[in-house]
Every structure is written in structure tokens, then in C-alpha cells.
C-alpha positions in Angstrom: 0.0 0.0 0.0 3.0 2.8 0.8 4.6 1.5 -2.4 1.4 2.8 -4.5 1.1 5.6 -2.5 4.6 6.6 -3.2 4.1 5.5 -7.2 1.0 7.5 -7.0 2.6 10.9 -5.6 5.6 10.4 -7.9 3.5 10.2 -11.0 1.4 13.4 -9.6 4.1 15.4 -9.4 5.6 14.4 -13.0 1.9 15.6 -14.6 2.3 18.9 -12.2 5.6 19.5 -13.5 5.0 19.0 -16.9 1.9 21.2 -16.7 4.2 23.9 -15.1 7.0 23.5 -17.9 3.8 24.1 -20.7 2.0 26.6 -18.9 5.3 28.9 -17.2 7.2 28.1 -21.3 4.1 29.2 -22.6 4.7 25.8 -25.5 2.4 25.6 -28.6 0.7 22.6 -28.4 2.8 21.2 -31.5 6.1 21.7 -29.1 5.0 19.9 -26.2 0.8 19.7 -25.4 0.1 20.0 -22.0 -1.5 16.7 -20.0 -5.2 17.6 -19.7 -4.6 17.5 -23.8 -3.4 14.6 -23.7 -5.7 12.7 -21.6 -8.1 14.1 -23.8 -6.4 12.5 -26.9 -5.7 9.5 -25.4 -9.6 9.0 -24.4 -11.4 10.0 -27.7 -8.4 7.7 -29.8 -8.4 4.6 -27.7 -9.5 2.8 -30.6 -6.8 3.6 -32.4 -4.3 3.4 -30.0 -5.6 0.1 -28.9 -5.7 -1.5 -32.2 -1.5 -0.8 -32.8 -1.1 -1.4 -29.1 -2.2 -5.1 -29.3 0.2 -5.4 -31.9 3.5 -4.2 -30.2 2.3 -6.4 -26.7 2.3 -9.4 -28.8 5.6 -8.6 -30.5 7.3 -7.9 -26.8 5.6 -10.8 -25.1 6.7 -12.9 -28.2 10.3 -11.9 -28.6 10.5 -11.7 -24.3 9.6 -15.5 -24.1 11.9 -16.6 -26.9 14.6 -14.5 -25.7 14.3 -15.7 -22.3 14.1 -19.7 -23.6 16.9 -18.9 -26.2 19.0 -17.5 -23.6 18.6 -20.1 -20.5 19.6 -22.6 -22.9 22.5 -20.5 -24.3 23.9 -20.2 -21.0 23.1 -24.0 -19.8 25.2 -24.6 -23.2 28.3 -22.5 -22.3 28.4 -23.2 -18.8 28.6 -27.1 -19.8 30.8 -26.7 -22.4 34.4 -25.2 -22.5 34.7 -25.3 -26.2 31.7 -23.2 -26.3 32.6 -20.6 -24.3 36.0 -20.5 -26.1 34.3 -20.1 -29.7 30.4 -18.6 -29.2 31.0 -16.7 -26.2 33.9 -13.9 -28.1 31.1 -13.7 -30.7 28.0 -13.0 -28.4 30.1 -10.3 -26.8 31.4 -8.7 -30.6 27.6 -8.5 -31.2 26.7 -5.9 -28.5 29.1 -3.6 -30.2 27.0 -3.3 -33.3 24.2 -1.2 -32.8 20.7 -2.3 -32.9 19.5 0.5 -34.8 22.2 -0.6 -37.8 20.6 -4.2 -37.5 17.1 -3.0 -38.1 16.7 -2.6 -41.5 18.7 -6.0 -42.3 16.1 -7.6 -40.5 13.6 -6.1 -41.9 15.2 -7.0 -45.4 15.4 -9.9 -44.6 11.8 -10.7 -42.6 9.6 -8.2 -44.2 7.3 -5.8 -42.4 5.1 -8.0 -40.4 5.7 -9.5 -36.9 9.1 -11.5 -37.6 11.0 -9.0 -37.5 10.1 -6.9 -34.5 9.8 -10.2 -32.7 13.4 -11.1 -33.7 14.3 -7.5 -32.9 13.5 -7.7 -29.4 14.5 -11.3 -28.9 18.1 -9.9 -30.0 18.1 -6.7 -27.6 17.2 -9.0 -24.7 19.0 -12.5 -25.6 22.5 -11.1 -24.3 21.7 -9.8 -20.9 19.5 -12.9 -20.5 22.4 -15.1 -20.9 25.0 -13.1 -19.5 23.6 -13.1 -16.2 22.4 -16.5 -16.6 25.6 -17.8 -17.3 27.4 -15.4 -14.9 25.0 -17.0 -12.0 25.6 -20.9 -13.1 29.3 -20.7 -13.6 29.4 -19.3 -9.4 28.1 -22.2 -8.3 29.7 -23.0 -4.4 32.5 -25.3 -5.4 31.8 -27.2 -2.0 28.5 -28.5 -3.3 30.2 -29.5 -6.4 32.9 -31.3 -4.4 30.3 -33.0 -2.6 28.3 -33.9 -5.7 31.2 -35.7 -7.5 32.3 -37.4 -4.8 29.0 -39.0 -4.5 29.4 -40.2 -7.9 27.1 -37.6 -9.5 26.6 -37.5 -13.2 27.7 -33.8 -14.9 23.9 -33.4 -16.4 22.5 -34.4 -12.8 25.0 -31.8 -11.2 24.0 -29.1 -13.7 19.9 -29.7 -13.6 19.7 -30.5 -10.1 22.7 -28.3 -8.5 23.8 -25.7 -10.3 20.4 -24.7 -12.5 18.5 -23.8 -9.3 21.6 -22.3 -7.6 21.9 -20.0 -10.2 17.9 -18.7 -11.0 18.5 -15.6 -9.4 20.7 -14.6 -11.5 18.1 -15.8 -14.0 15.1 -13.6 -12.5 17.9 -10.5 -12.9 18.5 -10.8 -16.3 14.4 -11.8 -16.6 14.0 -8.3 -15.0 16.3 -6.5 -17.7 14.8 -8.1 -20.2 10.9 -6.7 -19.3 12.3 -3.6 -19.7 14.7 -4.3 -22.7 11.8 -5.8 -25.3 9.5 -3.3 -26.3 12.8 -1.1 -27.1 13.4 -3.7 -29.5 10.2 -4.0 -30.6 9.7 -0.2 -31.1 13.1 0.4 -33.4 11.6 -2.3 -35.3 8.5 -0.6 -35.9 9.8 2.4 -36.2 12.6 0.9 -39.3 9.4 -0.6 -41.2 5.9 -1.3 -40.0 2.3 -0.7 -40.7 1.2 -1.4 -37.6 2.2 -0.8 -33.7 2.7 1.8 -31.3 6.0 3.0 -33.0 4.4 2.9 -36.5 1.6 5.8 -34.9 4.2 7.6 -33.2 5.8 8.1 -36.1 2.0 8.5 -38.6 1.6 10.8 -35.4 4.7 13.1 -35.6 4.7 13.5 -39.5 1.0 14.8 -39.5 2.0 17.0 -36.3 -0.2 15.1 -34.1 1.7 15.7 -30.8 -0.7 15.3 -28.4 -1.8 11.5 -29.9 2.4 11.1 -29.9 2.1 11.6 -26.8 -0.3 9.6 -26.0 0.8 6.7 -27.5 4.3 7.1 -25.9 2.2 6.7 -22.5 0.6 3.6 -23.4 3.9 2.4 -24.0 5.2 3.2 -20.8 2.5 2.2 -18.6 2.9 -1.0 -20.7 6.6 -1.2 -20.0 6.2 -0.8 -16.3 3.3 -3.5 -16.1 5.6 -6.0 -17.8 8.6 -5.1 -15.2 5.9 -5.6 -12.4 4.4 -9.1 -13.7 7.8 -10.8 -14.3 9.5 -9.0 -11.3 6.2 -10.5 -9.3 6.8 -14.0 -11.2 11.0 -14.1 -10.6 10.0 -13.1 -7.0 7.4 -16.1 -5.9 8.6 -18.6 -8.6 11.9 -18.7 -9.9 13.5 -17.1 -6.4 11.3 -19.2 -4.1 12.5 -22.4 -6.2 16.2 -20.9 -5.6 16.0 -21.1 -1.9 14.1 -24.1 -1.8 17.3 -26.1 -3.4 19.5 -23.8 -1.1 17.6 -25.2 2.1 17.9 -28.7 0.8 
């Protein structure tokens, strides 16, 4: 309850502030509309902005579980194996030096305009973080419950399902909780490179016909979006994935 309290007065105070920085600047609406505009905007097109909205959720959601699937079993991979942390592992890293925004149009090239390509856009903005803290998290396993595991005659896949998997799903749920937030970037570049549909496709529609106040608006949704998201799989790392953690730890 103080949690929503606190979100509440933070959220008042950003709409205060912003209708002091429109009203004191004396801003066109075309610069920066004010929130009661807005609100207004958002109300009377929430067809609209509903109908591009259900299409970036199911691109995020999409891309956020393969990206998550894709990168638990990258890490599972490289933590087993030392010749694939020797040969993939240089590569994964060279990739976050090219920028996603250069990637964009070669995968829309190569995927066309529909859903493949934002959903492979986010996937790739959220598959390293995934399963670097994945793979960070398995390979500090506590070497005494190792020891003790191999002297009991324990096979490697047991050790690694049954020791070092649930040891490491923290660090899981970390790189889970990066990746909420991570996605709908993706997914929003993507729309914004090619798309005829989505939240960053009617941003953009929105900004070229000097429609600032559904911009706006849109961007809003987004947010509020992004920060659900956040919640629901900080929520599901904290009672699932977490609780399973400590439940291995106890035993």
C-alpha cells in the first residue's frame, strides 16, 4: 500500500511538473501539449491506440519468451561446455558492439514488415543480458556442493539440472527483469525501421501529420505497458523462480 502511494505521488508530481513546464514556457501545443490535452487524446483515440497497441504487446511478449528460452539454454550450453565458451562466447560479446538501430533494417530485409522482424528484434536486444547473467550466476556455483556432488558419484547433467540450475535462478530472474524492460525497445526500433502497424508505426504516422498530443499519448501507453511488464515478471521471478532458488539452497 505505501509502495502505490509513493508511485501514486511520484506520477502526480511528474503531470504537475509538466503542466508547469507548458503553462510557465508558454509551449504551442505542436512543441509539447500539455497533460489535460493529452488525456483528452488519449480518451477520444483509444481505438486507435488500442488496435497498434495489441500489436507491439504481442511482439514484446513474443520476442521476451523466446529471448528468455533462447537465452537459458545459451547459458546452460556455455556453462557445460568449454569449447563453447571458447568459440560462441567472443562472438556473443562482438555482437553488442553493433548497434541495434544498424541491425534494423537487415532484418527487416530480410523478414519483411510483419511480426518477424520486430519479434526477432526484441528477442536480439534481450537474448544477451539474459544469458549473460544466466551464465554469470551458473558458472558461481559454491564449489563445495560441487565437491560433494562428485564425490557422490554424481553425473555432470545431474550436477547441472539438479545443483547448479537452481543455484543459479536468481541470476536468471535479474537478467528476466532486464529483459521486461529491454523488449519493447526492440520491438519499437523495429516498428519504427518498417511497420504498418504498432505503437512506433503511430508515433511516427503521429509526428509526420503534427499530431503531438496522440504522440504523446501513444508514448504513455507504452510506458504504462513497459512498467506492467517489469511488475508481472519482477512478481513471477520473486514467488517462482526465487522461491524455487531457496528451496534447493535449504535442501
Amino acid at each position: 500500500m505505501k509502495k502505490a502511494a509513493s508511485l501514486f505521488a511520484s506520477a502526480l508530481f511528474a503531470v504537475l511538473l509538466w503542466q508547469a513546464v507548458v503553462t510557465l514556457g508558454a509551449l504551442p501545443r505542436f512543441i509539447l501539449p500539455g497533460p489535460v490535452l493529452v488525456a483528452e487524446t488519449l480518451w477520444k483515440s483509444r481505438a486507435l491506440i488500442a488496435e497498434h497497441a495489441v500489436i507491439t504487446i504481442a511482439e514484446v511478449l513474443i520476442g521476451l519468451m523466446l529471448g528468455a528460452l533462447l537465452g537459458g539454454l545459451s547459458a546452460i550450453g556455455l556453462a557445460t561446455s568449454p569449447v563453447a565458451r571458447t568459440l560462441i562466447r567472443p562472438m556473443m560479446v562482438f555482437s553488442q558492439a553493433i548497434p541495434v538501430f544498424a541491425l534494423a533494417p537487415v532484418l527487416t530485409l530480410w523478414l519483411g514488415y510483419g511480426l518477424s522482424s520486430k519479434i526477432f528484434m526484441a528477442l536480439l536486444i534481450i537474448y544477451f543480458p539474459v544469458t549473460s547473467a544466466f551464465f554469470d550466476a551458473l558458472m558461481r556455483t559454491p564449489a563445495p556442493w560441487l565437491d560433494l556432488a562428485r564425490v557422490m558419484g554424481a553425473h555432470p547433467r545431474r550436477i547441472m539440472w539438479h545443483i547448479r540450475v537452481p543455484a543459479a535462478l536468481p541470476g536468471f530472474a535479474s537478467g528476466l527483469r532486464l529483459a521486461a524492460v529491454y523488449a519493447p525497445i526492440g520491438a519499437i526500433i523495429g516498428e519504427w525501421v518498417g511497420a504498418s502497424k504498432g505503437l512506433g508505426y503511430l508515433m511516427l504516422l503521429a509526428n509526420g501529420r503534427a499530431k503531438i498530443d496522440l504522440m504523446f499519448a501513444s508514448l504513455i501507453v507504452l510506458a504504462i505497458f513497459t512498467l506492467l511488464l517489469h511488475a508481472g515478471v519482477d512478481r513471477f521471478c520473486r514467488h517462482y523462480l526465487d522461491g524455487k532458488s531457496r528451496t534447493a539452497k535449504a535442501i
